[in-house]
C-alpha positions as CSV (number, residue, x, y, z in Angstrom):
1,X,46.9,-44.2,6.8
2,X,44.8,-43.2,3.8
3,X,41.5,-42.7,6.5
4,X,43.6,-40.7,8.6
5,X,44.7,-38.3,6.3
6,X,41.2,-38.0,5.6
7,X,40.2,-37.3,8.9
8,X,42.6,-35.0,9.0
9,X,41.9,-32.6,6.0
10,X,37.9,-33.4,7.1
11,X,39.1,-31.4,10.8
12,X,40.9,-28.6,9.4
13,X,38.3,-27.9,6.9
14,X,35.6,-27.9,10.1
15,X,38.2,-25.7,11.4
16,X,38.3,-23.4,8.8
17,X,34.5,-23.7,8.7
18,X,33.9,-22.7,12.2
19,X,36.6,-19.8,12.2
20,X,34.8,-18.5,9.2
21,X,31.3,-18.0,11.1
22,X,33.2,-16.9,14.3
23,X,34.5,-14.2,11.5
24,X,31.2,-13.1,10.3
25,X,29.3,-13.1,14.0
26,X,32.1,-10.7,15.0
27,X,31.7,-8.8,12.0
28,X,28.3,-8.4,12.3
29,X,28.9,-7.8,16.0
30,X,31.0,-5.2,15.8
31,X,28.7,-3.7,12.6
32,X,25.5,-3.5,15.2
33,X,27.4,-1.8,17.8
34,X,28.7,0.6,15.9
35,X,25.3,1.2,14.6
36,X,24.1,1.8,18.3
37,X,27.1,4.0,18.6
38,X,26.0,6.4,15.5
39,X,22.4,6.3,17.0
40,X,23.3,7.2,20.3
41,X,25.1,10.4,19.2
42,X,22.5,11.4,16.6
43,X,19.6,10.9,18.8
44,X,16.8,13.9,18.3
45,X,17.2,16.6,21.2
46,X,14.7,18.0,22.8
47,X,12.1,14.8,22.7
48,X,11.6,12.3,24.8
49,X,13.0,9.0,24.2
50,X,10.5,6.0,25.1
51,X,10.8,2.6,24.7
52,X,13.9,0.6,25.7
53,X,17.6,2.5,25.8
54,X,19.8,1.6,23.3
55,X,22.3,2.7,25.4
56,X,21.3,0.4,28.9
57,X,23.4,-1.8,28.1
58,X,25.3,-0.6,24.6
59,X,24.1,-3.5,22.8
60,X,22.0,-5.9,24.3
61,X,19.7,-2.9,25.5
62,X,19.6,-2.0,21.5
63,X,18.9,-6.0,21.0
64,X,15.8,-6.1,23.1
65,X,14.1,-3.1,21.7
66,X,14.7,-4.1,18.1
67,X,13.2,-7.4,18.9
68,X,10.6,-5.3,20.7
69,X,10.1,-3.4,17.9
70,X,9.7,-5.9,15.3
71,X,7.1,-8.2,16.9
72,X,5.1,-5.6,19.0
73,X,5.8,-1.7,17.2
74,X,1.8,-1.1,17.2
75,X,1.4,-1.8,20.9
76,X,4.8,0.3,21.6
77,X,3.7,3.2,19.3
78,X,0.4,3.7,20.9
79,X,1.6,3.5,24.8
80,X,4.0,6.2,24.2
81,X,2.4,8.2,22.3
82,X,-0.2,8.3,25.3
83,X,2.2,8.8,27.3
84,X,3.9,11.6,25.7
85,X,0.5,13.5,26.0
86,X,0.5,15.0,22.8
87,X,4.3,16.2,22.5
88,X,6.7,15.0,20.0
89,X,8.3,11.6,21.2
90,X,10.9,9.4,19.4
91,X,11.4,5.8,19.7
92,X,14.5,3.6,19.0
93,X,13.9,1.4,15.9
94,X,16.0,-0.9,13.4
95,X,18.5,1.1,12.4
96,X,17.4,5.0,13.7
97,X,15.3,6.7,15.8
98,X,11.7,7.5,14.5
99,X,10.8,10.8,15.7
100,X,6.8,10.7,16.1
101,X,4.9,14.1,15.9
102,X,1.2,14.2,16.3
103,X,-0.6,17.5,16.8
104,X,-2.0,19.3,14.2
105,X,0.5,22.0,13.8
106,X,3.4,19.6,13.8
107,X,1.7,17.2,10.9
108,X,1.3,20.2,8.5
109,X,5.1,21.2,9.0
110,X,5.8,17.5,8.3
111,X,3.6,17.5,5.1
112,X,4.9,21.1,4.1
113,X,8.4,20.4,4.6
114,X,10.9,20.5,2.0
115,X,12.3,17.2,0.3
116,X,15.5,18.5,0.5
117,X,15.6,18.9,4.3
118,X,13.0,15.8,5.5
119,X,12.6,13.8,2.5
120,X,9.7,11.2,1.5
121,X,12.2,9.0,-0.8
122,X,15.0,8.8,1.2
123,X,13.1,7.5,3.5
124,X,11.4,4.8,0.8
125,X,14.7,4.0,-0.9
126,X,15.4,3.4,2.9
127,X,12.9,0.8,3.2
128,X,12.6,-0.5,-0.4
129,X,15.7,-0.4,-2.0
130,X,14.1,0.0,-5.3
131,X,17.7,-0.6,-7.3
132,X,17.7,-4.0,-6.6
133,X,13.7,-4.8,-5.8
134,X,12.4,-2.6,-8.4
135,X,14.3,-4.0,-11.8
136,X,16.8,-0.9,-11.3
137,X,14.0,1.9,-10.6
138,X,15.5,4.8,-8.8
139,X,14.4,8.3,-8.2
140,X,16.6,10.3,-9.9
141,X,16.7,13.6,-12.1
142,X,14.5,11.8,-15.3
143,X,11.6,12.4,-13.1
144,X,12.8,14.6,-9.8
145,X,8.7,15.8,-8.9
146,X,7.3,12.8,-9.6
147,X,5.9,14.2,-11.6
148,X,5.0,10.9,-14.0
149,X,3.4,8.8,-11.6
150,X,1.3,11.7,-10.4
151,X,-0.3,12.6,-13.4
152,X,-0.9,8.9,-14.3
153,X,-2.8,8.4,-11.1
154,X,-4.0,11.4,-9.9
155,X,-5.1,12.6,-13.4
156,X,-5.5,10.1,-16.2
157,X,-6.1,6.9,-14.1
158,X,-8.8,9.4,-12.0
159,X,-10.9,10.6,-15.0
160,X,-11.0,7.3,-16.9
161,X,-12.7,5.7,-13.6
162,X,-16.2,6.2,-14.9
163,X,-14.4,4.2,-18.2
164,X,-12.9,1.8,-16.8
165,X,-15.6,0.3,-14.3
166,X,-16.9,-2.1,-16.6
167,X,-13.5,-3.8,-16.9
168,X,-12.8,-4.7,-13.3
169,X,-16.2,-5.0,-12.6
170,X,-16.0,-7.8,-14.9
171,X,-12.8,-8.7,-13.3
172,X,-14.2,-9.2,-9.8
173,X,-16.9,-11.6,-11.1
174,X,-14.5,-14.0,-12.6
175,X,-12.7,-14.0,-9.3
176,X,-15.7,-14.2,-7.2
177,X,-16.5,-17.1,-10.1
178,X,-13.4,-18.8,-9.7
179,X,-12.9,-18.6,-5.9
180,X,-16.1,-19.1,-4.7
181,X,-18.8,-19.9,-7.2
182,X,-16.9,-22.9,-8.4
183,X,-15.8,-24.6,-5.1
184,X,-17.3,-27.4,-3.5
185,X,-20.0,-25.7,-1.0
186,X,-20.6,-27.9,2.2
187,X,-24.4,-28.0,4.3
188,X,-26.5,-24.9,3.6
189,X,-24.3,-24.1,-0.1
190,X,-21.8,-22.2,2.0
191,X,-18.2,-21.9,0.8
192,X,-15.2,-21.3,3.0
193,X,-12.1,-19.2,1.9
194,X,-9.1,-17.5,2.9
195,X,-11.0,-13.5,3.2
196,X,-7.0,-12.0,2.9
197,X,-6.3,-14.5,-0.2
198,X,-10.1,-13.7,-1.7
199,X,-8.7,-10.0,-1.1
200,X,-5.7,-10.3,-2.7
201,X,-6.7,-12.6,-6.1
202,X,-10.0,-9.7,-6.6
203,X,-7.5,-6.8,-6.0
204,X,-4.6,-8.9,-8.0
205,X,-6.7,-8.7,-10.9
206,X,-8.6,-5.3,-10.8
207,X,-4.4,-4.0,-10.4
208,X,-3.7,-5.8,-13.5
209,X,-6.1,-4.5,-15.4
210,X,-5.8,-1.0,-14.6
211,X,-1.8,-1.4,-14.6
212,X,-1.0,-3.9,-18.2
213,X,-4.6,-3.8,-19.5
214,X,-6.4,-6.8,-21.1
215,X,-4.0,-9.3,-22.5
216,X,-1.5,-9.9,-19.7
217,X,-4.2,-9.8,-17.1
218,X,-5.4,-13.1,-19.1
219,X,-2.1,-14.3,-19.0
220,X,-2.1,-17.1,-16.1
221,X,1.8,-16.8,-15.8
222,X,1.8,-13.0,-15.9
223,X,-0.5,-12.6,-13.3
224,X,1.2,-15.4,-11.1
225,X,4.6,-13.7,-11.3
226,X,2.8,-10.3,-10.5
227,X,1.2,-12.3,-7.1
228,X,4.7,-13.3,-6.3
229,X,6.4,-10.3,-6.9
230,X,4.9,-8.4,-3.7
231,X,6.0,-11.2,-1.8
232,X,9.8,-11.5,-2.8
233,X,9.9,-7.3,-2.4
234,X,8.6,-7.7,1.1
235,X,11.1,-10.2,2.3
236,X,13.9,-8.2,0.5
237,X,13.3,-5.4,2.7
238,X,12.7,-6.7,5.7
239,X,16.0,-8.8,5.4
240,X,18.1,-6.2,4.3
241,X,17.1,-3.8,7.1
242,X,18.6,-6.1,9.5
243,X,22.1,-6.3,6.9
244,X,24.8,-3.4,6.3
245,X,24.2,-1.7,3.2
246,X,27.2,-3.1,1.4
247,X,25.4,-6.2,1.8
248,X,22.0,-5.1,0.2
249,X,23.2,-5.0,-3.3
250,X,23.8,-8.7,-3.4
251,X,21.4,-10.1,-0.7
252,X,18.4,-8.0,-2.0
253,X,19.0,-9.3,-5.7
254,X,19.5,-12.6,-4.7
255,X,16.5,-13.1,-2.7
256,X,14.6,-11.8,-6.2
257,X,16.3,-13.5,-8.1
258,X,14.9,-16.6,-6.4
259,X,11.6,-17.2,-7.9
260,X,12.2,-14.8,-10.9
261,X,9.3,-13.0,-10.4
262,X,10.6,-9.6,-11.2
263,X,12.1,-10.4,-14.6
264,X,9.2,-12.8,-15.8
265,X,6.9,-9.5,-15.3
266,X,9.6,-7.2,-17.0
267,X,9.5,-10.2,-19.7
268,X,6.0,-9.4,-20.8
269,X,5.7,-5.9,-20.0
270,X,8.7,-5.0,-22.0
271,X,7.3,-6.0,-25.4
272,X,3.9,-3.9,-24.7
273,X,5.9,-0.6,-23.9
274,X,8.2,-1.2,-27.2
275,X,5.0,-1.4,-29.4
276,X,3.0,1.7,-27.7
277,X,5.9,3.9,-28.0
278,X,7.0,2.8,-31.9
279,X,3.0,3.3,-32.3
280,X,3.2,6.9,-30.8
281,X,6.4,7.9,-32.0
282,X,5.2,6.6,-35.6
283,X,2.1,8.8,-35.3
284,X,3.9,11.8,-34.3
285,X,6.2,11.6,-37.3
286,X,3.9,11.5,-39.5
287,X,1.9,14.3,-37.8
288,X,-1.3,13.3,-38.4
289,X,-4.6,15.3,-37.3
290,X,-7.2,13.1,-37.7
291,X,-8.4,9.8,-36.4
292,X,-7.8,6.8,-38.0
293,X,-8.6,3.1,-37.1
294,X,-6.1,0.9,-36.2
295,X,-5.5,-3.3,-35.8
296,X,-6.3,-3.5,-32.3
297,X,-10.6,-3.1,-32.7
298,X,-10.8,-2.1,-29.0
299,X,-8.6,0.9,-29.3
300,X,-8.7,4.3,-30.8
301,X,-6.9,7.2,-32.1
302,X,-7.3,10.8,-30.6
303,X,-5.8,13.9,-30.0
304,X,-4.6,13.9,-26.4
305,X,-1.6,16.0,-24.5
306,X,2.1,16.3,-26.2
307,X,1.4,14.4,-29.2
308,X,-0.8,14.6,-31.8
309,X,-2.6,11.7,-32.1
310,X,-2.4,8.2,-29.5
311,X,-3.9,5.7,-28.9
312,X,-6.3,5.2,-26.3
313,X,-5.9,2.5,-24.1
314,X,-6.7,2.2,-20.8
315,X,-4.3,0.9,-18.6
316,X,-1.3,2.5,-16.9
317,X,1.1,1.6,-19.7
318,X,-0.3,4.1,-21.7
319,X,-0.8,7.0,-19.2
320,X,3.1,6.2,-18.4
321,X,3.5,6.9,-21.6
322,X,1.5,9.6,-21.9
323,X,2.9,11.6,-19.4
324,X,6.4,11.1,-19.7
325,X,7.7,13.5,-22.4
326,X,11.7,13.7,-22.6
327,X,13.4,11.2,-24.3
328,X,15.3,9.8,-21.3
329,X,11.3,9.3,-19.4
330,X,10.6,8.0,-22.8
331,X,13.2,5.1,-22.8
332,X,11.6,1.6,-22.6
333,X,13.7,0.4,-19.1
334,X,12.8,3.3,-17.6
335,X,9.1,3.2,-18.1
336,X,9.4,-1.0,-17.5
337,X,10.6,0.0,-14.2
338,X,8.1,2.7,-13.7
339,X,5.3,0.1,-14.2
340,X,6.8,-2.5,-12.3
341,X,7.2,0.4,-9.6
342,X,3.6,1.0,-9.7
343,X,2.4,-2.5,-9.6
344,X,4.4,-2.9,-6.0
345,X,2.8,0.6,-4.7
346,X,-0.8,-0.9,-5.6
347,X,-0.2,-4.7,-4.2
348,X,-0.7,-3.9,-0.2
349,X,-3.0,-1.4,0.7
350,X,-5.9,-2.0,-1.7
351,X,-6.2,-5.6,-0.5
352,X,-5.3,-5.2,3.3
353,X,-8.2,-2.3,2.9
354,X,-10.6,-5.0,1.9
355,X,-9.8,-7.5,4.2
356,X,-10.1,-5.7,7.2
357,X,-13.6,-3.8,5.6
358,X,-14.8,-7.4,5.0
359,X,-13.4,-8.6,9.1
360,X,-15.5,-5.2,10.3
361,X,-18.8,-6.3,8.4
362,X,-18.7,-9.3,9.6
363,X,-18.3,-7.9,13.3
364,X,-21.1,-5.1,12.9
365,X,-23.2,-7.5,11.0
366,X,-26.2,-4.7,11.6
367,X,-24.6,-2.4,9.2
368,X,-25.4,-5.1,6.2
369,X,-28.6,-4.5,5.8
370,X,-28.7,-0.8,5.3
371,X,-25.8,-0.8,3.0
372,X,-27.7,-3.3,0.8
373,X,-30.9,-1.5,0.8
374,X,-28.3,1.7,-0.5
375,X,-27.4,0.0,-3.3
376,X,-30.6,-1.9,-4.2
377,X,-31.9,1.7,-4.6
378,X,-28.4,3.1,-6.5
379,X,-28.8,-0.2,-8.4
380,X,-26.2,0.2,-10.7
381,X,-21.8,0.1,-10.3
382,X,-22.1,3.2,-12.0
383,X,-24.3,5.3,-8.8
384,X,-21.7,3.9,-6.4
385,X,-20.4,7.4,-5.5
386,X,-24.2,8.1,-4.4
387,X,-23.7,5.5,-1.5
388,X,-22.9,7.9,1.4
389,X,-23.4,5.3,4.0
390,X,-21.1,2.5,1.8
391,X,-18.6,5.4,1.9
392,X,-18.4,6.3,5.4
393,X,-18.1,2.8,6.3
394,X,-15.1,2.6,4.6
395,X,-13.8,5.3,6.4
396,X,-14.5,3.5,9.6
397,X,-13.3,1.0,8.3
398,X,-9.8,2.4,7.5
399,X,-10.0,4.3,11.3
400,X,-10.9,1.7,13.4
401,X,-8.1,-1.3,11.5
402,X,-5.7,0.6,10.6
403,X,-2.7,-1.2,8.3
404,X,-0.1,0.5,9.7
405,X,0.9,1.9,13.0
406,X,3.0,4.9,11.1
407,X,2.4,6.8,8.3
408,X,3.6,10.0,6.7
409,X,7.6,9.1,6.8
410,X,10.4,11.2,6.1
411,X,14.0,10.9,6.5
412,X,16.2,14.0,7.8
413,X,18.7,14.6,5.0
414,X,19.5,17.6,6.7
415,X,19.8,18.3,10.7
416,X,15.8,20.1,11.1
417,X,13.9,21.4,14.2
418,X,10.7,21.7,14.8
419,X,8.7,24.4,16.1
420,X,8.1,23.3,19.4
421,X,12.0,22.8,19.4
422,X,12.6,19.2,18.9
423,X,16.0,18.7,17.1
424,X,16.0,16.2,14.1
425,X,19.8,15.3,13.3
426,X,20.5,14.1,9.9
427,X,19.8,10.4,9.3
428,X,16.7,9.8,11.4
429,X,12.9,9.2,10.4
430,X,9.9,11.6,11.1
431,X,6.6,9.8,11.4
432,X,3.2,10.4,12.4
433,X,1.1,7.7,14.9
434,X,-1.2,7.2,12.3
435,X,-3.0,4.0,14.4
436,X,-2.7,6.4,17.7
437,X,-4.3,9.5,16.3
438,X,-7.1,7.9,14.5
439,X,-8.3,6.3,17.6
440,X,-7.5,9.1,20.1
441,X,-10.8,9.9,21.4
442,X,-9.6,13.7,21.8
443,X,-9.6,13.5,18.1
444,X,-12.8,11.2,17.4
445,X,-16.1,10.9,19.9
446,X,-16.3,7.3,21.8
447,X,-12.7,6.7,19.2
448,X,-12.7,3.2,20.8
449,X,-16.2,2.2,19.5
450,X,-16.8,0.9,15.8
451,X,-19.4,3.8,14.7
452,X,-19.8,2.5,10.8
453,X,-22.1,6.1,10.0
454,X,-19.9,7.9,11.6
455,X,-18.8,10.4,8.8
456,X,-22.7,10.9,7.3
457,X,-25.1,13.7,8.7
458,X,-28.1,12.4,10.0
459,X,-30.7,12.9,7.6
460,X,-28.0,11.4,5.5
461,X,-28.0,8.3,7.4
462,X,-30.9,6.1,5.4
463,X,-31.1,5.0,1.6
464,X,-31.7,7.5,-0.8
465,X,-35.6,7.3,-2.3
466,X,-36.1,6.1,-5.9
467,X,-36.7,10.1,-6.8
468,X,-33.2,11.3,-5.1
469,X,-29.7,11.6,-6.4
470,X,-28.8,13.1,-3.1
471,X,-30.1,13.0,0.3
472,X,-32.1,16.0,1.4
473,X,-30.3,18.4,3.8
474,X,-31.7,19.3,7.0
475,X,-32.4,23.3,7.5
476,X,-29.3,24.9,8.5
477,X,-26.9,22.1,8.1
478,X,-23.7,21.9,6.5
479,X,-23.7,20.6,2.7
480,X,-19.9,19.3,3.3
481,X,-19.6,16.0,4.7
482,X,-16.6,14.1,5.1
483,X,-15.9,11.6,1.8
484,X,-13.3,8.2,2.6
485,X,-11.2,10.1,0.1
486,X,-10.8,13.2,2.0
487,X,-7.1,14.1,3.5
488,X,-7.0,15.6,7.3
489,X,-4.7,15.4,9.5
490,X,-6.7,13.1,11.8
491,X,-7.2,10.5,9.2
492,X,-3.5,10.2,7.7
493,X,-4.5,7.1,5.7
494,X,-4.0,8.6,2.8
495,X,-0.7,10.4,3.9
496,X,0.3,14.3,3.9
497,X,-2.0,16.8,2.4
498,X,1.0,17.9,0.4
499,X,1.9,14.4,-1.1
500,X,-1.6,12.6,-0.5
501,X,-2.1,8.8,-2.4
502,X,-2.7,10.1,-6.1
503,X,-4.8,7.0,-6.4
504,X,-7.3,7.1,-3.8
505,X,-10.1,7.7,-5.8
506,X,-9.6,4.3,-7.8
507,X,-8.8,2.9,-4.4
508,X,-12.4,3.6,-3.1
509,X,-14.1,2.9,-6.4
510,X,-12.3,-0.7,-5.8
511,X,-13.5,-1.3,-2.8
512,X,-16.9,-0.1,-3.4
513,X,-17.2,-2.0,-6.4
514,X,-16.0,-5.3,-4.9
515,X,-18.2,-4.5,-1.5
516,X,-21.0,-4.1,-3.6
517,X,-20.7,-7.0,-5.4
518,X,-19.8,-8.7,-2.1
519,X,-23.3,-7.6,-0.2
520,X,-25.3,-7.6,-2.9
521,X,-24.8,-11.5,-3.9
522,X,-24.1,-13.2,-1.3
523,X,-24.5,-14.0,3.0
524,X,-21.3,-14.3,4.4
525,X,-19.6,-14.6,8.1
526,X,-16.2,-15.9,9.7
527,X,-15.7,-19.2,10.3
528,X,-14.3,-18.9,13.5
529,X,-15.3,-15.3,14.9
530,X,-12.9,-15.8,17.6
531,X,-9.5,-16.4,15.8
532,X,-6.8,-13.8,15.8
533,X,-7.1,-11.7,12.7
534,X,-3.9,-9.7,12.0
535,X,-0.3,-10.3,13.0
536,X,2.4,-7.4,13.3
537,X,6.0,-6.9,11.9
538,X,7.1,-4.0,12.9
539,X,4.9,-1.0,12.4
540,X,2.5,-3.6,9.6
541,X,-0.8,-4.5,10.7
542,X,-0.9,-7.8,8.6
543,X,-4.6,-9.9,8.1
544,X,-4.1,-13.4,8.6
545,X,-4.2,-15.7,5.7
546,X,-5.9,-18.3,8.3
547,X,-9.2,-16.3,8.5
548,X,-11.9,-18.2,6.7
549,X,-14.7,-16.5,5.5
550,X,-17.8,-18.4,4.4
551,X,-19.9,-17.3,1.7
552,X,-23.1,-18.6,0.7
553,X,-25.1,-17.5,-2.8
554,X,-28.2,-15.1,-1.7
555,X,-31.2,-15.9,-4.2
556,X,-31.8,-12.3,-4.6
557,X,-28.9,-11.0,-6.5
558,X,-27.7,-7.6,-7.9
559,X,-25.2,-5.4,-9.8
């Protein structure tokens, strides 16, 4: 009697169980169709729609081009944008229709726009969810322009360069040291690694330096719990783009919540920002006007912006600080959150940039040997910005493996039409094919061939001699040439003229650095040149971990 009741209560639990799923698939059923209801009726007027209806069937239609769109949105992007020859053209995605514009015209209304009407942090807060991925960051009225992270970057980050080189140029031989030096090397002294996770440790720590400065880039849990971080805010996303938005709040915390990445780096970051601003708002108060040395040996006091007196150190901590001057910029969560904001903006591009620079060189192995007789004649980290030919391989680089099939996105806050009449209803994402434009060959000669010198005159394209500091200019020619850091519409890597990546210059002083240290030191080829290199999801253009790269110690040896 006793086992049958058990059975019993066993069987209605099951029951319960299975009515409780059937429950949440209908829910979630009914959720996405409703979704591809709201789509259908705001779809943009005026453009073609490519790619898979959402309405052919209502929702299994909508079901086969998200699927589409998540494992194959660069090879979608591209074929309609081809052939949509040069007119606006929208596709269905996730949870909107992407509205892709492309000619020249078109881009600088996008970039001009106002954020009220087609708005770059909708569109992010869209993606990211910063509340709950970002320990509470949210763009709000404490900084409406932005106007805190832009001066950090754009101004004090980008006239300390020349300052700060020594310290992650110091950082990227340690890694180097660590990862490669140190290993077990097999016939020959070559060394095999993962390029993307070689990528991401020398980038990991030049970002921690610049971001937190010297003592928590030595911090070995610190820096792990920075690694991590990226990781968990990815995978936040990209689950709670498939999830109702009531959901986010708890799925999205959750899911960082589960390796406690996010609050270990809040942890030690938190104390740092609590002693720079008692230290600033000490010397204020006391009003001081001249220097005066304080504990910390490596640090200084001087008369910089609002304040009278700060001190200098050179990381983003104290730039935040720096240029945030009301009291609610200047309260310690907030700036936390800035810095933890910050460190998730720098944790993709910089080393996706250098693992697919490294995959090209390795590819076009004849460009090696002119970009190390370059900087055997510069000779030292600080002459980088002389290497014309380093420079436009970068930019190559960045054309030809692109990170991302879009760029340039904007939400529609506001119902918007273009000028060539397409119709933009509230709640859908302008874009711009970045991937599709920069190999267009209407935009770019022979777009589909790897041309590494493609952005340096002529008589540019040699070393410079040991009595140059430029190369000489042929009669008649243009002294402009195009830098890697340069903003066009034709190269959106960098984004919209208006709202270009304030960091770019430390970007390219990264990734010359590193190259340079890279070429300089050491042979090095894939392992396999034939293995698949990137993977998609979605619109990303994601390097392989997979890819080995072997390295092997050159006996001539420099910077």
């Amino acid at each position: 009697m006793l086992g049958t009741f058990w059975f019993v209560v066993l069987q209605a639990l099951r029951a319960r169980q299975d009515a409780v799923l059937q429950y949440a698939f209908l829910s979630f059923l009914l959720w996405r169709m409703n979704k591809i209801l709201a789509m259908y009726i705001k779809r943009p007027q005026s453009v073609p729609l490519m790619g898979t209806s959402p309405w052919r069937p209502p929702f299994f239609g909508k079901s086969i081009s998200t699927l589409q769109y998540i494992a194959s949105a660069p090879d979608m992007i591209p074929k309609a944008y081809l052939k949509a020859g040069g007119r606006s053209f929208a596709i269905p995605s996730l949870a909107e229709y992407q509205v892709l514009i492309s000619s020249k015209d078109q881009v600088k209304e996008l970039s001009e726009s106002s954020e009220d009407v087609l708005s770059f942090h909708a569109a992010m807060n869209d993606r990211l969810s910063h509340k709950h991925t970002m320990y509470g960051f949210e763009h709000n009225d404490v900084d409406p322009h932005n106007a805190i992270p832009a001066r950090t970057l754009k101004v004090l980050l980008r006239t300390n360069l020349e300052n700060i080189l020594p310290a992650f140029t110091r950082r990227i031989k340690e890694v180097f040291a660590k990862e490669v030096d140190r290993k077990p090397s097999a016939d020959g002294g070559w060394v095999s690694v993962s390029a993307f996770g070689l990528a991401r440790a020398i980038t990991g720590q030049i970002n921690n330096q610049i971001l937190v400065g010297e003592e928590l880039t030595n911090n070995e849990e610190y820096t792990k719990a920075a690694m991590r971080y990226s990781h968990d805010v990815a995978v936040a996303m990209e689950v709670c783009r498939q999830l109702p938005k009531s959901f986010v709040p708890f799925v999205a915390t959750a899911i960082m919540r589960w390796s406690g990445a996010m609050n270990t780096i809040a942890k030690y970051i938190t104390p740092v920002v609590v002693q720079r601003v008692q230290i600033a708002n000490d010397l204020r108060n006391e009003k001081e006007t001249k220097d005066k040395p304080v504990s910390n040996s490596k640090s200084a006091v001087v008369t910089v912006g609002p304040l009278p007196l700060k001190l200098l150190q050179l990381d983003c901590i104290q730039w935040v600080l720096e240029s945030s001057h009301k009291p609610s910029q200047r309260n310690v969560t907030r700036m936390v959150q800035q810095i933890i904001a910050l460190l998730f903006a720098s944790a993709h591009q910089l080393p996706m940039a250098l693992a697919y620079t490294i995959f090209n060189l390795c590819s076009f192995p004849e460009y090696i040997e002119p970009l190390r007789a370059e900087l055997e004649t510069v000779g030292t980290t600080e002459g980088l910005e002389k290497c014309v030919l380093l420079d436009s391989f970068l930019r190559e680089s960045a054309r030809f493996s692109p990170m991302d099939a879009l760029s340039i996105q904007r939400k529609a806050i506001q119902p918007y039409t273009f000028s060539d009449g397409a119709y933009i209803p509230a709640g859908n994402l302008v874009c711009v094919p970045q991937a599709a434009i920069m190999l267009d060959p209407n935009n770019y000669t022979a777009a589909g061939t790897f041309d590494g010198f493609r952005f340096v005159k002529k008589e540019q394209n040699r070393p410079l001699q040991s009595d140059e500091t430029e190369p000489k200019k042929a009669i008649g020619e243009e002294e402009a040439r195009t830098k890697f850091t340069d903003v066009d519409w034709k190269f959106p890597f960098w984004g919209a003229s208006k709202r270009a990546c304030p960091a770019r210059w430390y970007v390219s002083l990264s990734l010359k650095s590193t190259l340079a240290h890279l070429l300089l030191n050491y042979d090095f080829e894939l392992e396999n040149p034939a293995a698949k290199r990137v993977f998609w999801w979605t619109t990303a253009i994601v390097p392989r971990s997979g890819v080995k790269l072997r390295l092997r110690k050159r006996e001539k040896r420099g910077l």
